[in-house]
C-alpha positions as CSV (number, residue, x, y, z in Angstrom):
1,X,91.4,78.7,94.9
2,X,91.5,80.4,97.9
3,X,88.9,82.3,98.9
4,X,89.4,86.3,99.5
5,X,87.7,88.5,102.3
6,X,87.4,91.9,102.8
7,X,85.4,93.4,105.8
8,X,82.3,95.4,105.0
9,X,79.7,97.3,107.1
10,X,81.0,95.3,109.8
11,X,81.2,91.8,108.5
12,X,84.1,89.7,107.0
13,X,82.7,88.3,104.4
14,X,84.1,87.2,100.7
15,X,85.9,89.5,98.2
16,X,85.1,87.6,95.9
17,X,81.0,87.6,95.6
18,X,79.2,91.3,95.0
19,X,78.9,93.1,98.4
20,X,77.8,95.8,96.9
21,X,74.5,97.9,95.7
22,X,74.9,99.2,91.5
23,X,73.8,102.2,93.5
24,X,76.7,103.3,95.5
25,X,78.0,106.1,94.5
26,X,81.7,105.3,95.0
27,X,81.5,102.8,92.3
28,X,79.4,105.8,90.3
29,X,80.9,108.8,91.3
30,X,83.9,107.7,92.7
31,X,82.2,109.7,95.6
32,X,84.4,107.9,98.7
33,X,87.6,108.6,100.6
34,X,89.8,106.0,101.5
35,X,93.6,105.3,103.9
36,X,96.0,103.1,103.0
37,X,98.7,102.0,106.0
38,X,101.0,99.0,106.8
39,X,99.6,96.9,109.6
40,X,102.7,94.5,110.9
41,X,101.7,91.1,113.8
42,X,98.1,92.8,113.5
43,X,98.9,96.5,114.6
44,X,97.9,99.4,112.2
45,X,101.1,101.4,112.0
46,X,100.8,105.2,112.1
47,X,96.8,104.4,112.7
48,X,96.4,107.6,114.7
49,X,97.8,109.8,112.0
50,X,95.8,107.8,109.2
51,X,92.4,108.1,110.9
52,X,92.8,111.9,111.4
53,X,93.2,112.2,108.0
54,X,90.7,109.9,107.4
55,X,88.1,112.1,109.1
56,X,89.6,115.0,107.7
57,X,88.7,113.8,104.3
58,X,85.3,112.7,105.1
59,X,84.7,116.1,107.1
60,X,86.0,118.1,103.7
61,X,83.3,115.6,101.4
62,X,80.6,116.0,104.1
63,X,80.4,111.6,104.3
64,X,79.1,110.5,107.4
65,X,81.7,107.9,109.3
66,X,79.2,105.7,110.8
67,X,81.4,103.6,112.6
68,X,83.4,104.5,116.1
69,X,87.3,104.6,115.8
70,X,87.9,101.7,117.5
71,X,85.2,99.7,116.0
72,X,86.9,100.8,113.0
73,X,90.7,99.3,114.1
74,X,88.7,96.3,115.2
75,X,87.6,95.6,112.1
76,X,91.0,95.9,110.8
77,X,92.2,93.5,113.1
78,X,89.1,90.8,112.5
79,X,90.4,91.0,109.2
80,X,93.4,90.8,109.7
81,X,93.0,87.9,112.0
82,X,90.8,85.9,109.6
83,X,93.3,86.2,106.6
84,X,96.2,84.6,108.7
85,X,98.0,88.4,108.6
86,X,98.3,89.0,112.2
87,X,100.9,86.5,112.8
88,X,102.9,87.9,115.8
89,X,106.3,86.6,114.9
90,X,109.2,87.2,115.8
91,X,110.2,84.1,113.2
92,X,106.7,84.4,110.9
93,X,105.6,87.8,111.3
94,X,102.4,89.1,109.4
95,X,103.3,91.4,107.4
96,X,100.2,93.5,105.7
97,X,99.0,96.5,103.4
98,X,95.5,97.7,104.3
99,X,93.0,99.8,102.6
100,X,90.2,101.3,104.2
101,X,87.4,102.3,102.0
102,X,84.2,104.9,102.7
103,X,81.9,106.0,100.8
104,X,78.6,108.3,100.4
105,X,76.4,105.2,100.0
106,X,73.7,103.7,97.9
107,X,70.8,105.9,96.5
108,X,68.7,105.0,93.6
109,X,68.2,108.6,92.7
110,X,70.6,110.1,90.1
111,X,72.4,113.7,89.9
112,X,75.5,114.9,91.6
113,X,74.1,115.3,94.9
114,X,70.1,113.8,94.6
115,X,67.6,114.6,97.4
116,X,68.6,112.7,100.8
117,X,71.9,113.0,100.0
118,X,72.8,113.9,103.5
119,X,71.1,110.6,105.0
120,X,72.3,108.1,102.7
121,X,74.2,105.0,104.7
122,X,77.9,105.4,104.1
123,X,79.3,102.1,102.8
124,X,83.0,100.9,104.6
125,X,85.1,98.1,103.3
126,X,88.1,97.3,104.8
127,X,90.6,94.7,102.5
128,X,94.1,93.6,103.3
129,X,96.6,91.5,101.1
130,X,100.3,90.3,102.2
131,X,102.8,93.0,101.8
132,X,104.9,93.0,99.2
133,X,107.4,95.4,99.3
134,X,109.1,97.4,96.3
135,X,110.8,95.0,93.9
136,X,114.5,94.5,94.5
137,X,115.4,95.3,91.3
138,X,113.6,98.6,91.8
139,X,114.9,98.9,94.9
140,X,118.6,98.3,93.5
141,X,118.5,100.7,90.7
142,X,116.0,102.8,92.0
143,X,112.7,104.5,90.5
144,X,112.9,106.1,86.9
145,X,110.2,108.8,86.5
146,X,108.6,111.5,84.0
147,X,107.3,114.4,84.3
148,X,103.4,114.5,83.9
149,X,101.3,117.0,81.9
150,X,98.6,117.0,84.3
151,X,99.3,119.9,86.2
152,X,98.4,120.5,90.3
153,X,96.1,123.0,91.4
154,X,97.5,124.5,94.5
155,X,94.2,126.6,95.3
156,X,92.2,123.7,94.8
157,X,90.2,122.9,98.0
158,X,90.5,119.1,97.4
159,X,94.4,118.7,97.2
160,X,94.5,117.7,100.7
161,X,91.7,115.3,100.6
162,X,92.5,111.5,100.0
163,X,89.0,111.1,97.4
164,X,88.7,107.4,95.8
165,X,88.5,110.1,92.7
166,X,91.5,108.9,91.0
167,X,91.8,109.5,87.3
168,X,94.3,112.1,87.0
169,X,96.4,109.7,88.9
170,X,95.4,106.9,86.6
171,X,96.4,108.9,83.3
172,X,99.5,110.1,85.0
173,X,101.1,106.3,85.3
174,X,99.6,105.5,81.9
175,X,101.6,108.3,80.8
176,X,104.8,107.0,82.9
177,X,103.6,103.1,81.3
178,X,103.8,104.7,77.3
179,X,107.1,105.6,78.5
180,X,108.9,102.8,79.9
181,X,109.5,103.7,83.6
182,X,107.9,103.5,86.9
183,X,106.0,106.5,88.1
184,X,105.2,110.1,87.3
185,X,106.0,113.5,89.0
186,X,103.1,116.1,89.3
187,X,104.3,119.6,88.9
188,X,102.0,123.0,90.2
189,X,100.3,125.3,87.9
190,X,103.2,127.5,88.3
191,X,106.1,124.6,87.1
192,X,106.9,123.3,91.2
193,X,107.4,120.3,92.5
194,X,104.0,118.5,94.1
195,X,104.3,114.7,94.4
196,X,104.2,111.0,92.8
197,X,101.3,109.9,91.7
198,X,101.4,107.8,95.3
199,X,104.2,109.5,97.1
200,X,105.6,112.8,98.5
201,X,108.9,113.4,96.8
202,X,112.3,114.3,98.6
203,X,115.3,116.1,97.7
204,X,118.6,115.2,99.3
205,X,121.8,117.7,99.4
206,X,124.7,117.0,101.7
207,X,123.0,116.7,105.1
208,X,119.9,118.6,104.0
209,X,116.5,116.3,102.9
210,X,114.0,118.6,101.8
211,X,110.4,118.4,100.7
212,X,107.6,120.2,98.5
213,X,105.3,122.2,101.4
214,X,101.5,121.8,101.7
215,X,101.0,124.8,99.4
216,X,102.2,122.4,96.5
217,X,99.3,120.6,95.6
218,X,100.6,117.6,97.7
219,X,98.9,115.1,100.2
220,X,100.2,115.0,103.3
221,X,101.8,111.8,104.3
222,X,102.1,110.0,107.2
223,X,105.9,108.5,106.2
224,X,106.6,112.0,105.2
225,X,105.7,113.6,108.6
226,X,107.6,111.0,110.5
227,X,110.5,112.0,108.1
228,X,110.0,115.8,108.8
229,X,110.0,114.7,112.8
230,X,112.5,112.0,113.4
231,X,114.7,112.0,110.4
232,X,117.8,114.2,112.4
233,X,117.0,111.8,115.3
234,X,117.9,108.9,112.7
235,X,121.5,107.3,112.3
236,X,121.4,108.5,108.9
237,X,123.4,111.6,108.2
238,X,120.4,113.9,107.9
239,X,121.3,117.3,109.8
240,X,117.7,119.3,108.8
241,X,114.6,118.3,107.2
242,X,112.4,120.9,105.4
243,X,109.5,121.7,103.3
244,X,110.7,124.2,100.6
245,X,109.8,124.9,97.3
246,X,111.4,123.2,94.7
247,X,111.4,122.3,90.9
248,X,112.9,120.1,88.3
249,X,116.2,121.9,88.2
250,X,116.4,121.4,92.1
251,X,115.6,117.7,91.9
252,X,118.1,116.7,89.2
253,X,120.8,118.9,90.5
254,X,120.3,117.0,94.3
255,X,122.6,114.5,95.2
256,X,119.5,112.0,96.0
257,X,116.0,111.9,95.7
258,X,113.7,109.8,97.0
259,X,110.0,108.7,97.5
260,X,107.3,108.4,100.5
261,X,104.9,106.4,101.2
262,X,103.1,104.3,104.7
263,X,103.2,101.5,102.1
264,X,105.6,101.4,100.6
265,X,107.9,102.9,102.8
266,X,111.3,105.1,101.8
267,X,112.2,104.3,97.9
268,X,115.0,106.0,95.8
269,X,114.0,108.0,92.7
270,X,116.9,108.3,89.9
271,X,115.8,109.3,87.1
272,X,113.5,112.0,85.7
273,X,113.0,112.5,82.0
274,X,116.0,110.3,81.8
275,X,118.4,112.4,83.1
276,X,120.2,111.2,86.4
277,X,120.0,112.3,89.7
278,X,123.5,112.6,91.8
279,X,125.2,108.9,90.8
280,X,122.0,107.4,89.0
281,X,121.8,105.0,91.7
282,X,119.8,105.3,95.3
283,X,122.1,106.8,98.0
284,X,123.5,106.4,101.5
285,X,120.9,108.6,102.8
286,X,117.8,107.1,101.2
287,X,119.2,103.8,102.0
288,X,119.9,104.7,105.5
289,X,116.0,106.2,106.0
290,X,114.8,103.0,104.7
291,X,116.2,101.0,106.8
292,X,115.4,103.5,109.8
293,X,111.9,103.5,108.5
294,X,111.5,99.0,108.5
295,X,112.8,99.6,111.9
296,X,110.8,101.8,113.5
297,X,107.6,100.2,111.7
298,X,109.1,96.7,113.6
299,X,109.0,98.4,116.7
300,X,105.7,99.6,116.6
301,X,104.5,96.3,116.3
302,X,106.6,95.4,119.1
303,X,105.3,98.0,121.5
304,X,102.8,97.3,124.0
């Protein structure tokens, strides 16, 4: 069996013996932050946007990042380099999802925030894994979704933070999994539109693509403010791009509806509660952005 490795504290070392303490209070607390990004012939795409946000989150927790930025995308690259994931190509090209992992740090003391909180040693793994992207047979017939009955809490101070505290996430694809489809759609407090449980959702209507704004509960995406930049500049029959609010009525009366993600890129969305959206299949538009969107993340591997 191959061994795995992951990058930790500054180290590649194996994923696969323990790294670290029972202490840390990621694995207690889920008290961490964490970025997700594509990396393609060893270049982090969108890295700029993905460490902003990265301090962001840690500024909003108060987690010390211990690390420079560029020590940080060196480590990605190590890693990268030491899992054979960096190929440059153009005929094998490495192709990668990355995760970048920080948390608060090991304490033996217990409570919610126990004296010498402030000087504990944050912990930072960095893992990668070939990318795989969305299953054709997904990507043919497009995402079927539910509604979930966890509800979003637009006033909430953490909506914008990316926290390794996932369990309303969790519960809302378990809900999605007793179902029988893919994914789940958060809605806010007052019944709109926030987002996947690990995308920002899109509505498409003629040459109109529009999106749930910040003040929806949502995480702001990298894919999705590239979309909200570029997407008129893109030869895919997109006139405006927008951040509205919007609900269920709105997204199954579109004539699209897609998905966002840095990972997994542009994906179509369907169904919801089984009813169609537009055709029932993914459309020219979403199909055109997805393509746009593997091309640009090409180039950016490309570019010097």
């Amino acid at each position: 069996m191959t061994t795995r490795l992951a990058w930790v504290d500054g180290s590649v070392v194996s994923a696969d013996l323990p790294q670290l303490s029972v202490g840390d209070r990621g694995f207690l607390l889920g008290d961490g932050i964490f970025e997700t990004l594509r990396a393609r012939r060893g270049v982090a795409i969108d890295w700029d946007a993905h460490l902003a946000r990265l301090h962001e989150s840690a500024e909003a927790l108060s987690i010390a990042l211990p690390i420079a930025d560029e020590a940080l995308r060196r480590g990605i690259r190590e890693l990268l380099a030491a899992l054979g994931l960096d190929a440059p190509g153009p005929d094998v090209v490495g192709d990668a999802a990355v995760r970048i992992t920080v948390t608060r740090g090991s304490t033996t003391a217990r409570g919610i925030l126990p004296i010498g909180w402030r000087t504990l040693a944050s912990t930072i793994v960095i893992g990668a894994w070939p990318y795989e992207p969305p299953p054709a047979a997904v990507l043919g017939r497009g995402v079927h979704a539910i509604v979930s009955s966890i509800r979003r809490d637009p006033s909430s101070p953490l909506t914008g933070v990316k926290s390794t505290s996932r369990a309303d996430h969790v519960y809302a694809r378990i809900e999605a999994e007793r179902a029988a489809v893919d994914d789940a759609i958060f809605l806010t407090l007052d019944g709109r539109l926030s987002e996947t449980t690990t995308a920002n959702l899109w509505l498409v209507n003629a040459h109109r693509i529009s999106t749930p704004g910040i003040d929806a509960a949502i995480l702001a995406g990298t894919t999705r403010a590239w979309l909200l930049q570029r997407a008129t500049e893109l030869d895919a029959g997109v006139a405006m791009a927008q951040e509205t609010d919007l609900r269920v009525a709105d997204l199954l009366a579109s004539d699209e509806a897609f998905m966002s993600s840095s990972v997994a890129g542009v994906v179509p969305l369907t169904s919801v509660e089984s009813q169609p959206i537009g055709s029932g299949g993914p459309g020219p538009v979403t199909t055109a952005l997805r393509h746009a969107r593997e091309r640009w993340v090409d180039e950016r591997s490309l570019a010097p």
